[in-house]
C-alpha positions as CSV (number, residue, x, y, z in Angstrom):
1,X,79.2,4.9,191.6
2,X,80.1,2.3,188.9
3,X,79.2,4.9,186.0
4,X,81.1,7.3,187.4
5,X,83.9,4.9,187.8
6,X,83.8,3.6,184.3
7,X,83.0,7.5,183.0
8,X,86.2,8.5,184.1
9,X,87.9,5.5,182.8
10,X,86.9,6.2,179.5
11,X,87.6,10.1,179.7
12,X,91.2,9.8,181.3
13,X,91.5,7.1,178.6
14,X,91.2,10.0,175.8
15,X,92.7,12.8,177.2
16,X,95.8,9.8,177.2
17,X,95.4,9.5,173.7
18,X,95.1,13.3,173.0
19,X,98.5,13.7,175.0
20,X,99.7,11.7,172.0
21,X,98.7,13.8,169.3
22,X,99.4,17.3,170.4
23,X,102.6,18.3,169.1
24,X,103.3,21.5,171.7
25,X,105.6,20.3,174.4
26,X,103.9,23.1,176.7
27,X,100.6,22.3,176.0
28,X,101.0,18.3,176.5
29,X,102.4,19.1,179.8
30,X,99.5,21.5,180.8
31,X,97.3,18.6,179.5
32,X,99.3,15.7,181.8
33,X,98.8,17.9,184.8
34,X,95.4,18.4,184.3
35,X,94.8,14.3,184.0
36,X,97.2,14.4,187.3
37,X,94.6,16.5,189.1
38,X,91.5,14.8,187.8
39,X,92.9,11.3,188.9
40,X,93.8,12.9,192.6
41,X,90.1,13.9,192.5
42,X,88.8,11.1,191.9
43,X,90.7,9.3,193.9
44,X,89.8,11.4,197.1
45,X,86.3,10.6,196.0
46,X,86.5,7.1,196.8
47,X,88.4,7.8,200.0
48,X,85.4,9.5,200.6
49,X,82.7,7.0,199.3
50,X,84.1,4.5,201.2
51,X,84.2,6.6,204.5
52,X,87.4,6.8,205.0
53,X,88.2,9.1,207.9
54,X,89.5,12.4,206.6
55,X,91.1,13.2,209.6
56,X,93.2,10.6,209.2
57,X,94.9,12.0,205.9
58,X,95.1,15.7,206.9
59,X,97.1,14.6,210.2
């Protein structure tokens, strides 16, 4: 869990820097809801490692 904690750490850490150097407005915010959705993921991920009832959040 710790790789996969410091794995997306370092990859959200370079899409951030590739949001910097694209010059297209549309495409940097294409690129900023994509890191959006990848941080929602992995943050229902831990909800779910740490067995966090579901039920609870769909309610």
């Amino acid at each position: 869990m710790l790789f996969i904690l410091a794995l997306t750490i370092v990859v959200a850490g370079f899409c951030l820097w590739v949001v910097q150097v694209i010059a297209n407005p549309t495409a940097r915010t294409l690129l900023r809801v994509f890191i959006g959705l990848c941080l929602a993921a992995v943050i229902a991920f831990l909800v779910q490692a740490w067995g966090f009832p579901l039920s609870l959040l769909l309610s």
